[in-house]
Backbone as JSON Lines, residues from 0, in Angstrom:
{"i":0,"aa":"X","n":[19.55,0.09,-2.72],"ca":[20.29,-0.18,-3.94],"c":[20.95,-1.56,-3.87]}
{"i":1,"aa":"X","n":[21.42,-1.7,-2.64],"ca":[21.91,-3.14,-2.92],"c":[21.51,-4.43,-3.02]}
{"i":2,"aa":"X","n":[20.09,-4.06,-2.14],"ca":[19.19,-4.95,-2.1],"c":[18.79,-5.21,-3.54]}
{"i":3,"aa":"X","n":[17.94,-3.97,-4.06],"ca":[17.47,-4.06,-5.3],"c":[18.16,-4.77,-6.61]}
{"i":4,"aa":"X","n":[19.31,-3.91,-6.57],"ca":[20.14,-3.77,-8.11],"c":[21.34,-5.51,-7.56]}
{"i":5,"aa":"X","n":[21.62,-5.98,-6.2],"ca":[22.45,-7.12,-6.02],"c":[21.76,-8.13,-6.02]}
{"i":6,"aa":"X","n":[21.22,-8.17,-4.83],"ca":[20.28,-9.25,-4.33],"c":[19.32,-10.02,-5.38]}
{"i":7,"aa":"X","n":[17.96,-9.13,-5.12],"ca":[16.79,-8.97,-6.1],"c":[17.74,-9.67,-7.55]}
{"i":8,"aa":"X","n":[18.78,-8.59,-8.54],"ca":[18.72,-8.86,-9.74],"c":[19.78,-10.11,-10.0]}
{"i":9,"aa":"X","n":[20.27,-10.48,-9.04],"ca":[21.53,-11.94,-8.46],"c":[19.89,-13.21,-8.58]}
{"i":10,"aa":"X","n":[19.03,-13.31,-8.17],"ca":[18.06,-14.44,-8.12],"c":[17.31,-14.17,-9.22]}
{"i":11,"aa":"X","n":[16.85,-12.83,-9.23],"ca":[15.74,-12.88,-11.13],"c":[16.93,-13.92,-12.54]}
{"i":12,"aa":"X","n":[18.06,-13.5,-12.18],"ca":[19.35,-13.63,-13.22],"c":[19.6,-15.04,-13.36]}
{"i":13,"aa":"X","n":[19.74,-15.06,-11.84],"ca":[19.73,-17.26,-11.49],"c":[18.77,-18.02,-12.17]}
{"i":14,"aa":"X","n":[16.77,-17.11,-12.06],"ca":[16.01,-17.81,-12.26],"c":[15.97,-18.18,-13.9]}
{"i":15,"aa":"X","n":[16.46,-17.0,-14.58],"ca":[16.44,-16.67,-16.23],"c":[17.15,-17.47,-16.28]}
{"i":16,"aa":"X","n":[18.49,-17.78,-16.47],"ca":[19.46,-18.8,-16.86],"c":[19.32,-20.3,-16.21]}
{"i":17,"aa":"X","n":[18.55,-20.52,-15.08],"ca":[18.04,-22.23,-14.92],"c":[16.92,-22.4,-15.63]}
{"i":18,"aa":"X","n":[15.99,-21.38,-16.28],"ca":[14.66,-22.03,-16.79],"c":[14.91,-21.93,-18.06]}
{"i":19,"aa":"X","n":[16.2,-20.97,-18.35],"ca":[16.09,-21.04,-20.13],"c":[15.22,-19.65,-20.72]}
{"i":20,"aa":"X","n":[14.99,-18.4,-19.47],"ca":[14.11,-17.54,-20.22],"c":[14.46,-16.38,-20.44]}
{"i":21,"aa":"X","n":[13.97,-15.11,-21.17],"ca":[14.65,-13.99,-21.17],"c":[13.99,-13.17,-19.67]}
{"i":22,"aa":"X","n":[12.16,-13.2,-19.24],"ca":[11.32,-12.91,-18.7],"c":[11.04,-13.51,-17.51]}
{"i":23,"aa":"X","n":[10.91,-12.82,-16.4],"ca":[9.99,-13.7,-15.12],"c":[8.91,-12.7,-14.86]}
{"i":24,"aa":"X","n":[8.17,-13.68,-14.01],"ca":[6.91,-13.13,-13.77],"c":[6.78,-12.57,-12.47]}
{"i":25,"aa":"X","n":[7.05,-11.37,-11.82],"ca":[7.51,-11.34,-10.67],"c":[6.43,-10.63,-9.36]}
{"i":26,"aa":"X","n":[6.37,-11.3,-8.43],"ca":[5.15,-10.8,-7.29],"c":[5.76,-10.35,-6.26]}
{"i":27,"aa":"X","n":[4.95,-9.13,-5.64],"ca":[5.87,-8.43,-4.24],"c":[4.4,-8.67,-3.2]}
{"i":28,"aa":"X","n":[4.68,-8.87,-1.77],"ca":[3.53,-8.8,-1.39],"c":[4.18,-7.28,-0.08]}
{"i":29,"aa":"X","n":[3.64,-6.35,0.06],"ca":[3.44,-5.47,1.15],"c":[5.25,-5.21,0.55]}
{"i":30,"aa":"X","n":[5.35,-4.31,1.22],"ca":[7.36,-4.12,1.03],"c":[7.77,-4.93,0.02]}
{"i":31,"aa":"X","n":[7.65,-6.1,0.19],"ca":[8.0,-6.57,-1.35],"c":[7.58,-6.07,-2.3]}
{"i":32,"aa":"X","n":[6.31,-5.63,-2.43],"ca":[5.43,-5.26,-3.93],"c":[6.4,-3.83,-4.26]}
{"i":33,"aa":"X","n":[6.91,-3.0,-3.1],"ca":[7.32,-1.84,-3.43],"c":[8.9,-2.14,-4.17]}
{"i":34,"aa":"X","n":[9.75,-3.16,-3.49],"ca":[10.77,-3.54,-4.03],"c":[10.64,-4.13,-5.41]}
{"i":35,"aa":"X","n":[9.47,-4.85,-5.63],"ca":[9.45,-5.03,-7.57],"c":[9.24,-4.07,-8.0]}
{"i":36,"aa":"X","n":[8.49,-3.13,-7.75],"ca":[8.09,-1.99,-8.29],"c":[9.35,-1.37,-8.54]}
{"i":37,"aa":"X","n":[9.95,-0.95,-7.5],"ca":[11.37,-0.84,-7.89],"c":[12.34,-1.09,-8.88]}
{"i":38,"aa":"X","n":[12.27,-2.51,-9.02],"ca":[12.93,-3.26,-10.14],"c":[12.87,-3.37,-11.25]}
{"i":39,"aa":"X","n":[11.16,-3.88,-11.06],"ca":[10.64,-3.49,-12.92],"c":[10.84,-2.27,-13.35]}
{"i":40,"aa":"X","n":[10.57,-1.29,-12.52],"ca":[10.91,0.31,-13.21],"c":[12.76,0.25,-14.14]}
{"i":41,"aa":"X","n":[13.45,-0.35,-13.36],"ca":[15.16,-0.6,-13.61],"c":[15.21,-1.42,-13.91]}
{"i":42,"aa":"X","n":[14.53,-2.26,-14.46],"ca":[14.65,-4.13,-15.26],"c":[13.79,-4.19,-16.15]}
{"i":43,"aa":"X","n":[13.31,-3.13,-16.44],"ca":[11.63,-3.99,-17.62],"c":[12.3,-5.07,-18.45]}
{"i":44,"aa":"X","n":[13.33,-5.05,-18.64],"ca":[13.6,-5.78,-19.57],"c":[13.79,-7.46,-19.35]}
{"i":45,"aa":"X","n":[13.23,-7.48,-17.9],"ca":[13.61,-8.95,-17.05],"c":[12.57,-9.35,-16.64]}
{"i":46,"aa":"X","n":[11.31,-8.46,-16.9],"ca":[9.98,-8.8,-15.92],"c":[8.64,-8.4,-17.4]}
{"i":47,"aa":"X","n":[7.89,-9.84,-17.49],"ca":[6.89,-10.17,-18.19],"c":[5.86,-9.81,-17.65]}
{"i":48,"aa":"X","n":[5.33,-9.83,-16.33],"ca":[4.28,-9.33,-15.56],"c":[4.7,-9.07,-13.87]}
{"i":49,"aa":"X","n":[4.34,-8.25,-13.9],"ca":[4.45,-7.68,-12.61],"c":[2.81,-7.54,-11.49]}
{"i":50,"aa":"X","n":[3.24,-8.35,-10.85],"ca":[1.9,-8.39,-9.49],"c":[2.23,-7.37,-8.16]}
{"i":51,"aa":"X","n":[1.34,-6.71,-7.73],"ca":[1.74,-6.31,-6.25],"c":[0.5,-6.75,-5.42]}
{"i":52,"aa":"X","n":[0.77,-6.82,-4.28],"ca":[-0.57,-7.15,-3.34],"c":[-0.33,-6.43,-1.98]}
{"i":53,"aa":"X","n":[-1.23,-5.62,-1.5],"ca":[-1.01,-4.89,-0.58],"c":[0.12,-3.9,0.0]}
{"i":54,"aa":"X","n":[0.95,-3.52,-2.09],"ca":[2.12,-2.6,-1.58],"c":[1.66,-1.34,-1.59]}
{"i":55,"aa":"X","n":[2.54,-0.53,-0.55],"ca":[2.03,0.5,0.38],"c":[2.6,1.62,-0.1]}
{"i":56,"aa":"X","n":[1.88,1.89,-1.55],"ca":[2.28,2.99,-3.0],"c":[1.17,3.87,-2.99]}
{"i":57,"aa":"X","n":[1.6,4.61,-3.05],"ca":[0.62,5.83,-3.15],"c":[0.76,6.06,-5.03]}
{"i":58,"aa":"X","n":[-0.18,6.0,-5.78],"ca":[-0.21,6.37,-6.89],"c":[-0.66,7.77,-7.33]}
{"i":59,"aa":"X","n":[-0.73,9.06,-6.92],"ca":[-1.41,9.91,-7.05],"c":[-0.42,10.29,-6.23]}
{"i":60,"aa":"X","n":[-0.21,11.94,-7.63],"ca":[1.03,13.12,-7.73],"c":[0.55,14.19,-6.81]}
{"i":61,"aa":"X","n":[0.9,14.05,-5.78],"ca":[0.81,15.25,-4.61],"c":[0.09,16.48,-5.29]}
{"i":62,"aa":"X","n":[-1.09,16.71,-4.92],"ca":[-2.32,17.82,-5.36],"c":[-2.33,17.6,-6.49]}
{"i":63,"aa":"X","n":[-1.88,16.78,-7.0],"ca":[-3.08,16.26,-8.47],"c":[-3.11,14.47,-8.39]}
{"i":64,"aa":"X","n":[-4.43,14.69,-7.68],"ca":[-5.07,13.85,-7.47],"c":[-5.5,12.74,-8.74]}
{"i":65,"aa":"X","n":[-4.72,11.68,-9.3],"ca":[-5.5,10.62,-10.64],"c":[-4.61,11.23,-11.62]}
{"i":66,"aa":"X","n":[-3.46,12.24,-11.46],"ca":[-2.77,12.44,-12.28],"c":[-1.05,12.03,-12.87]}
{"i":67,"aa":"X","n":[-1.05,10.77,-11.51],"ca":[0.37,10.23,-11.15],"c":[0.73,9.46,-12.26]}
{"i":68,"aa":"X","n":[1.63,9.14,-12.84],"ca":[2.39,8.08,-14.07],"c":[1.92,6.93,-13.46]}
{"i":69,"aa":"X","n":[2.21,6.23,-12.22],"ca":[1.38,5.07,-12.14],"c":[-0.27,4.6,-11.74]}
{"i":70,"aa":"X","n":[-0.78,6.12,-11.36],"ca":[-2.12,6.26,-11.6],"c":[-2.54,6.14,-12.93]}
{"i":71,"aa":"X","n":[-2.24,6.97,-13.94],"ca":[-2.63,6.86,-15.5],"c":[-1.94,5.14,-15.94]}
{"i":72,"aa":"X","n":[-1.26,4.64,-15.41],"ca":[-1.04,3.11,-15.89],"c":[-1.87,2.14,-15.17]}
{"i":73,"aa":"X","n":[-2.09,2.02,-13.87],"ca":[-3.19,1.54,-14.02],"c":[-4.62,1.49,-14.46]}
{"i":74,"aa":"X","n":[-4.96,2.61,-14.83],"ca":[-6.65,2.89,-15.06],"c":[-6.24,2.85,-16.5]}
{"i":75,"aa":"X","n":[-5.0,1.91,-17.38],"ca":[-5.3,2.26,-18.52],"c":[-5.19,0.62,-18.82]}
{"i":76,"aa":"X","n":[-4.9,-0.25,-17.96],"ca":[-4.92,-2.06,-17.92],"c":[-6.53,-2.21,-17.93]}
C-alpha cells in the first residue's frame, strides 16, 4: 500500500503536472508489471495504456480455467 498508493502515485502525479497531462502511459517489467497492475486497477483514471512484460500474473480463476476478469480482458484487445 505504501508503495503503491505513496510512492508509485507521488511520481505518476509529478509526471502529470510537469508534462501538462491528465494520462501516462505506464510499463511494469516482472514485479513491476504486477505493481502497475495494481495501480491501474486503483488509478484508471491516471493511466492511458498500460504495458506489462514478464509480470508473474496468473490470469485464470482457480478451476475455471479462461474464465478470470483479466483473462476475458485480454482475449477481448
Amino acid at each position: 500500500e505504501d508503495y503503491i498508493d505513496g510512492y508509485l502515485d507521488n511520481c505518476v502525479d509529478a509526471i502529470r503536472t510537469r508534462h501538462g497531462i491528465d494520462q501516462i502511459n505506464l510499463l511494469g517489467i516482472c514485479q513491476g508489471g504486477v505493481f502497475s497492475l495494481c495501480y491501474a486497477a486503483t488509478h484508471p483514471e491516471k493511466i492511458k495504456n498500460l504495458i506489462t512484460m514478464v509480470a508473474p500474473v496468473d490470469f485464470h480463476v482457480k478451476g475455471t480455467a479462461g474464465c478470470g476478469l483479466l483473462n476475458s480482458w485480454c482475449q477481448s484487445m
